[in-house]
Structures are given as structure tokens and as C-alpha cells.
C-alpha positions as CSV (number, residue, x, y, z in Angstrom):
1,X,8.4,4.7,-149.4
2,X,11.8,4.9,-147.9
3,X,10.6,4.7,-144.2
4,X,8.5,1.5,-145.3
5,X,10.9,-0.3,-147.0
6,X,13.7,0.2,-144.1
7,X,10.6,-0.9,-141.9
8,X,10.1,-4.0,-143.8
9,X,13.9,-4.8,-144.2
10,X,13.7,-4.5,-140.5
11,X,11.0,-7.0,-140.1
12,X,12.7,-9.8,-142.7
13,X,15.8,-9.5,-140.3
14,X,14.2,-10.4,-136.9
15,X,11.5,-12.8,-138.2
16,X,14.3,-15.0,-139.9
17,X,16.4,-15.0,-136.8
18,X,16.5,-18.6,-135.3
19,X,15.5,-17.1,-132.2
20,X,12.3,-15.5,-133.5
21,X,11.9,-18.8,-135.3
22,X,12.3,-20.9,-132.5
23,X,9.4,-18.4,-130.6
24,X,7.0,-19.4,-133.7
25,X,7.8,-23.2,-133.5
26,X,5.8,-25.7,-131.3
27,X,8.4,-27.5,-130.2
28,X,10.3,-24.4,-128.5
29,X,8.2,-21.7,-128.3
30,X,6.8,-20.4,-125.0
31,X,4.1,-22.4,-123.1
32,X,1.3,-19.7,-123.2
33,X,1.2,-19.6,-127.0
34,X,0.7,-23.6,-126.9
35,X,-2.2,-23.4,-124.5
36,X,-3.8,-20.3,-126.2
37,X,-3.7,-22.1,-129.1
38,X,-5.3,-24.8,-127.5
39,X,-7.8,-22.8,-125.3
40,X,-8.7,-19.2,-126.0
41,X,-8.3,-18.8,-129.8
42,X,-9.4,-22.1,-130.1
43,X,-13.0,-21.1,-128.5
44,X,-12.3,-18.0,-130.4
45,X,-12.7,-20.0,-133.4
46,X,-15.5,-22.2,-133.0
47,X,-17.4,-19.9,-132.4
48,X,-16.9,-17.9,-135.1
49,X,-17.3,-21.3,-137.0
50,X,-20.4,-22.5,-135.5
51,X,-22.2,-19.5,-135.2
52,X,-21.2,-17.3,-137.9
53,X,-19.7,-18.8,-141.3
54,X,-22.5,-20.3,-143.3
55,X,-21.6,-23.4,-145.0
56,X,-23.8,-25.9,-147.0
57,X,-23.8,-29.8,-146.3
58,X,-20.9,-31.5,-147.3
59,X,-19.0,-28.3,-148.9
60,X,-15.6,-28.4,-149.1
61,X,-13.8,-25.9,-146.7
62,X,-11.0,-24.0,-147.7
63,X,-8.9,-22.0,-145.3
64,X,-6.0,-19.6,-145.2
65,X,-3.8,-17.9,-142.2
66,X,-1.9,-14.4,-143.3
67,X,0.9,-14.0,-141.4
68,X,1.1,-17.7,-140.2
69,X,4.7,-17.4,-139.0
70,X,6.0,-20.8,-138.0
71,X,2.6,-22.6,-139.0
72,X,1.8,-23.3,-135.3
73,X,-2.0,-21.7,-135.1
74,X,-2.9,-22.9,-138.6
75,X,-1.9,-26.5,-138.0
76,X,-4.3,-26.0,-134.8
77,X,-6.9,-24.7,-136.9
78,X,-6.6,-27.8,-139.5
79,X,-7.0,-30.5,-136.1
80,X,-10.1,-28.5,-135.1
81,X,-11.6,-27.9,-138.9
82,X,-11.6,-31.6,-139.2
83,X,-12.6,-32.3,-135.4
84,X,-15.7,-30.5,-136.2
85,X,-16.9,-32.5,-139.2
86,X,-15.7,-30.1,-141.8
87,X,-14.6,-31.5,-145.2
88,X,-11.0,-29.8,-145.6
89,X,-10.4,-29.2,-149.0
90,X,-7.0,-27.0,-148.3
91,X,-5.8,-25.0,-145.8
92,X,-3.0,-22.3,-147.2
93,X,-0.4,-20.1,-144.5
94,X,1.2,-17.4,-145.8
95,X,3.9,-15.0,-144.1
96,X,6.3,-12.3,-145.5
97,X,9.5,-14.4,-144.2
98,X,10.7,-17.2,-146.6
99,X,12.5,-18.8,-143.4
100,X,9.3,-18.9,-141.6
101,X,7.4,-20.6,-144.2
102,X,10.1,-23.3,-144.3
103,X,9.9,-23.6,-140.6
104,X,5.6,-24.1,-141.0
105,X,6.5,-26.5,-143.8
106,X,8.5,-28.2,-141.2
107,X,5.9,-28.1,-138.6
108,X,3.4,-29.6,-140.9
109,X,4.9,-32.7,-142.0
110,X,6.3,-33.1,-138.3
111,X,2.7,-32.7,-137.1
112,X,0.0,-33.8,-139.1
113,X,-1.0,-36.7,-140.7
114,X,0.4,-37.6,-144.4
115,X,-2.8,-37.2,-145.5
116,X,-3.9,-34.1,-143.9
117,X,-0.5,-32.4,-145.1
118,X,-1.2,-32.7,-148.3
119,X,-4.2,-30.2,-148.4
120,X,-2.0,-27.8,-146.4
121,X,1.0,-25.4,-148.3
122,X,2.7,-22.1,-147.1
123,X,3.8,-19.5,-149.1
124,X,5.8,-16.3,-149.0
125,X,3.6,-13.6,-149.2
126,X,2.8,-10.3,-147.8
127,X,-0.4,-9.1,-145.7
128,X,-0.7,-5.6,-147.9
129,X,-0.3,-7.5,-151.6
130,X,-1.8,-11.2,-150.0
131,X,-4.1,-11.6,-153.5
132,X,-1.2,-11.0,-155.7
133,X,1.9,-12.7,-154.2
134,X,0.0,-15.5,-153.5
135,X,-1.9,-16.3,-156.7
136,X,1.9,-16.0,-158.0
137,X,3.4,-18.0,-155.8
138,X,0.7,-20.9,-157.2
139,X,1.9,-20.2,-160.4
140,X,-2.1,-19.6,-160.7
141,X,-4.0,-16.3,-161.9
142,X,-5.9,-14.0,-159.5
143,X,-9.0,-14.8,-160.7
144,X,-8.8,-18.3,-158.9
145,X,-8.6,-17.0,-155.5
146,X,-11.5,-14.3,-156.1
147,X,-14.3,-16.0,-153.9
148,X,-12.3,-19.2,-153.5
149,X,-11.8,-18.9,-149.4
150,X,-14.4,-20.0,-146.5
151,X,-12.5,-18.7,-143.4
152,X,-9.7,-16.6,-143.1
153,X,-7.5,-15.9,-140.3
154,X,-4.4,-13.7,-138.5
155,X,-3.2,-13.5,-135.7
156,X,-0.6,-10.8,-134.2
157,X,0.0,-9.9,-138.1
158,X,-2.3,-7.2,-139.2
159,X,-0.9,-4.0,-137.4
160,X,2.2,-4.3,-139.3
161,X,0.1,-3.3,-142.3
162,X,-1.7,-0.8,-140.3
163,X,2.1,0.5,-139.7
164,X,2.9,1.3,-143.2
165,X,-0.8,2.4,-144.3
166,X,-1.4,-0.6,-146.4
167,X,-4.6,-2.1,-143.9
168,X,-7.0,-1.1,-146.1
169,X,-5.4,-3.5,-149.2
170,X,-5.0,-6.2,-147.3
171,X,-8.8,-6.2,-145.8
172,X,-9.7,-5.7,-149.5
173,X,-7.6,-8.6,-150.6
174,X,-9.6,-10.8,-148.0
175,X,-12.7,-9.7,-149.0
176,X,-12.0,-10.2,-152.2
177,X,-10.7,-14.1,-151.5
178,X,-13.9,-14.6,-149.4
179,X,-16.8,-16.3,-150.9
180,X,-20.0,-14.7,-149.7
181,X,-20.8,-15.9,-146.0
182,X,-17.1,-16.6,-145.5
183,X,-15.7,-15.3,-142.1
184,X,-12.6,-13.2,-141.0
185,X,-10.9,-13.3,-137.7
186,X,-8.0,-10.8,-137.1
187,X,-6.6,-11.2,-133.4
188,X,-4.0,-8.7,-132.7
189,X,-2.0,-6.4,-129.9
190,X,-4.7,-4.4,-128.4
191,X,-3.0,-0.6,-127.9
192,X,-4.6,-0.2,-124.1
193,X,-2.8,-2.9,-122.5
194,X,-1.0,-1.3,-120.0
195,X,2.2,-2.9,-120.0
196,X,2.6,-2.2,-124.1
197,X,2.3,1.2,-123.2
198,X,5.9,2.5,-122.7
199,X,7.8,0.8,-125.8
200,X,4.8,-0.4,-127.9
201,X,2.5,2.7,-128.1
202,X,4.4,5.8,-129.9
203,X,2.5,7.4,-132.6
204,X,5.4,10.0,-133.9
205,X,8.1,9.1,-136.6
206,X,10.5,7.6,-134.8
207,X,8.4,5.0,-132.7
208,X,5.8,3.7,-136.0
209,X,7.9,1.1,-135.9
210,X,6.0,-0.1,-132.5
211,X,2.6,1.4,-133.3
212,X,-0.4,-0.3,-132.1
213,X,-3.7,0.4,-133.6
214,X,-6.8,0.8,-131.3
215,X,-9.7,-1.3,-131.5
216,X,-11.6,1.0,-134.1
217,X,-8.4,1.1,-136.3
218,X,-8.2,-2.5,-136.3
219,X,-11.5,-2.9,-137.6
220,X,-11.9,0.5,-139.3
221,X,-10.4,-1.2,-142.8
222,X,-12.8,-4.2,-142.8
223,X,-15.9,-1.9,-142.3
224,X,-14.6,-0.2,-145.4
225,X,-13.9,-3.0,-147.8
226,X,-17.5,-4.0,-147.1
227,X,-17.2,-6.5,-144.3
228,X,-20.1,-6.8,-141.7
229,X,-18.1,-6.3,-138.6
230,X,-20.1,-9.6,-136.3
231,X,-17.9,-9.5,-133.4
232,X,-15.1,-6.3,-131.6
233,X,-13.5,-6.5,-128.6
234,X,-11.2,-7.4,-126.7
235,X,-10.0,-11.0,-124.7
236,X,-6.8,-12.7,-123.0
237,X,-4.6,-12.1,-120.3
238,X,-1.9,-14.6,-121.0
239,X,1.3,-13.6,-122.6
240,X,2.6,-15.4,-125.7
241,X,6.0,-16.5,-123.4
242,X,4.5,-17.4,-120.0
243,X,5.7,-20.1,-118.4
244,X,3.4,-22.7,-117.2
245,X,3.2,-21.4,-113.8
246,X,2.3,-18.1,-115.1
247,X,0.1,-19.2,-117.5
248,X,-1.5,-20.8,-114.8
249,X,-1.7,-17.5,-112.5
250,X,-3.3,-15.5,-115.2
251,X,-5.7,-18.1,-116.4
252,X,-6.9,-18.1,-112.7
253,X,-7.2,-14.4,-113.0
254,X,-8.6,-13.8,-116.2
255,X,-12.6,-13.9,-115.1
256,X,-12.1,-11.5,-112.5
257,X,-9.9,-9.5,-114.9
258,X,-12.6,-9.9,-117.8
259,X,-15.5,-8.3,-115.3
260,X,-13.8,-5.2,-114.1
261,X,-11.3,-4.3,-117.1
262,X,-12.1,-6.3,-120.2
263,X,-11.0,-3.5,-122.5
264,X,-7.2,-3.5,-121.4
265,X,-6.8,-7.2,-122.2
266,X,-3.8,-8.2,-124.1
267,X,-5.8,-9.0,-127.6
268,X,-7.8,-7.6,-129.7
269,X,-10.3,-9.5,-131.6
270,X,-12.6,-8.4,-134.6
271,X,-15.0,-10.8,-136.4
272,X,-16.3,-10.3,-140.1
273,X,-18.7,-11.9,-142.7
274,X,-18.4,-10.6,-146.5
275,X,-21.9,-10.8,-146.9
276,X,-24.0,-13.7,-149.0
């Protein structure tokens, strides 16, 4: 209990640094991070959207990001929910750092429509108690979250949960705020990148705080809650912070990269339907 909460201290104090804030912003975060968004999460999610969540005519979609940091990807996620003929109902970010979610709150007024920012709020909450905090933070009971989600997301959040053993709540939680046919996509660090290994991949006491989870770990929790597991693997070779010139570079590389060592890209990806 001691080691987690000195771990989690630790996290509040670098993610409500302006500089860590400013890396989670649009306006001043790296250029990769604005193109992935753009490009491979964004195909990321449409496909998880067109070919996996199941969705009646003229339902009203309801979405939520854990871990949304600076509200960059879930303000994405609203333009491309609505470019695709969804009918947004509410889209919901939360994140562990109060100074992040006034930073999204920021982002979404600057960003999006008046309109459109209505259906969207952000909440502090944390990834291993997501039901709880957040049903609090609405000032609403728990009960009216249970099934109340069509598409969940996080990205580059989960493995802090995985560090302190609390995965398996937090893929309960989600399953739990699914309805059935609703979809989960958790993109994360994947541990067999090679150049995470040297500060990013200790296992022993004093380097959990840089743990990364393998592929099977990521997705172990979500196989447990009851999830079927549709997609696993692993994608993108463009850092967060690359310039555009490096973006560039590895964009160029990545289908050569893809054929002969797919399994050492940067991300890992795993795709799940609570089933109908």
C-alpha cells in the first residue's frame, strides 16, 4: 500500500507539471501525437467501429476515454464519431490529474463546436476505481453507468494500473459500464520495443515504477472480466514527440518495418466486445 501510494503521488506530480501538460495539449504537444491521432489510431478506430461494435439505427452513442490526459484523442474521437453518422449522445474523459482535466476542458471549448461541447465533460478519476469516482464525480449513483457506455477507450494509460496490480478492476469496471456489443480499445507501450528496453523494462522493486506489461498481460485482465478479446497485437512506429521530419521518416518506414518485425512496434493494441 505504501509503494502504491508513493507511486501514485509520483504520477500526480509529473502529470500536473506544465511541461507534461503542454506534451498532452494540441496546441504544443509533439507533431507525431497530432498525426497519430489523425492517422493510425484514427484507422485504429474505425475499424473497431465499423466492424466490431454493434449498434442499432439511430441509437444514441455514448463514449468514454480513461486516462484522457489533456483531452487531445477524445476530442479526435468526438470529430470522427460524428463524421461517421453516429448520433453522439455524450462523450465523457476521465484522468487521475485534476490539472489535466482542466487542461481537456480547455481543449474542448477551444476545439469543438458549442454544440458538440456540450455532450462532452471530463472528470477526475482513476483507471483502477473508474466506476466509482466517476459515478461520484456526476453526483449520480453507480447503477447509472452499469451498461450505459457503447465504446470505450485508452490510450498509454492502462499499464499504470497493471503497475500497482489494480488491471483487473479497472477491466471489470469497463465491462461493467459496457452495454452488451459495446467495444474496448486499450493502446499502450508494448514491453518489446527495443528502445524502451533499458529504462522502461525492469521488473524488480525498484524499477515497477517503469514496468511495461507484455502483450498477454495487457490483455490477460479483459479475458478475465469476460471480454471477448476481437483483436491483439501490436502497430506504430512513430514516437509520440517526433518532429515532422521524423515523423515523416518513420511513416516511410513503417510497411517495411510491419513485414519483418511487427511484434517490436512501439504500441500495443487489444480490441474487446462484452458480449450481447
Amino acid at each position: 500500500m505504501e509503494k502504491n501510494t508513493r507511486m501514485y503521488e509520483n504520477f500526480l506530480t509529473e502529470y500536473g507539471s506544465d511541461d507534461v501538460i503542454r506534451k498532452y495539449t494540441t496546441d504544443t504537444a509533439g507533431y507525431g501525437i497530432n498525426y497519430l491521432l489523425d492517422h493510425d489510431y484514427a484507422r485504429v478506430y474505425e475499424h473497431a467501429l465499423d466492424s466490431y461494435l454493434r449498434m442499432s439505427p439511430g441509437q444514441p452513442f455514448r463514449l468514454l476515454e480513461f486516462g484522457c490526459g489533456g483531452g487531445m484523442n477524445l476530442i479526435r474521437l468526438v470529430s470522427l464519431v460524428q463524421k461517421r453518422g453516429l448520433q453522439l449522445e455524450c462523450a465523457y474523459g476521465t484522468d487521475f490529474s485534476p490539472r489535466m482535466v482542466q487542461a481537456a476542458e480547455r481543449e474542448a471549448k477551444a476545439l469543438l463546436a458549442p454544440a458538440t461541447a456540450a455532450k462532452v465533460g471530463f472528470y477526475a478519476a482513476s483507471n483502477e476505481r473508474l466506476l466509482e469516482d466517476l459515478s461520484a464525480k456526476r453526483g449520480r449513483p453507480t447503477e447509472d453507468l452499469l451498461g450505459f457506455f457503447d465504446f470505450i477507450v485508452g490510450v498509454n494509460t492502462f499499464r499504470y494500473c497493471h503497475r500497482i496490480q489494480k488491471g483487473q478492476d479497472c477491466a471489470n469496471d469497463i465491462f461493467r459500464m459496457l452495454r452488451p456489443g459495446g467495444v474496448c480499445v486499450m493502446i499502450d507501450m508494448n514491453n518489446r520495443f527495443p528502445a524502451f528496453r533499458s529504462r522502461l523494462k525492469g521488473q524488480d522493486q525498484d524499477t515497477i515504477d517503469y514496468y511495461l506489461p507484455t502483450l498477454e498481460e495487457y490483455a490477460a485482465p479483459f479475458q478475465s472480466a469476460g471480454f471477448e478479446v476481437l483483436r491483439k497485437g501490436n502497430f506504430c512506429w512513430i514516437p509520440h514527440s517526433a518532429s515532422r521530419a521524423l515523423t515523416t521518416c518513420c511513416r516511410l518506414a513503417s510497411p517495411f518495418l510491419n513485414l519483418v518485425a511487427r511484434s517490436r512496434a512501439m504500441r500495443s493494441l487489444v480490441v474487446s466486445r462484452k458480449p450481447a
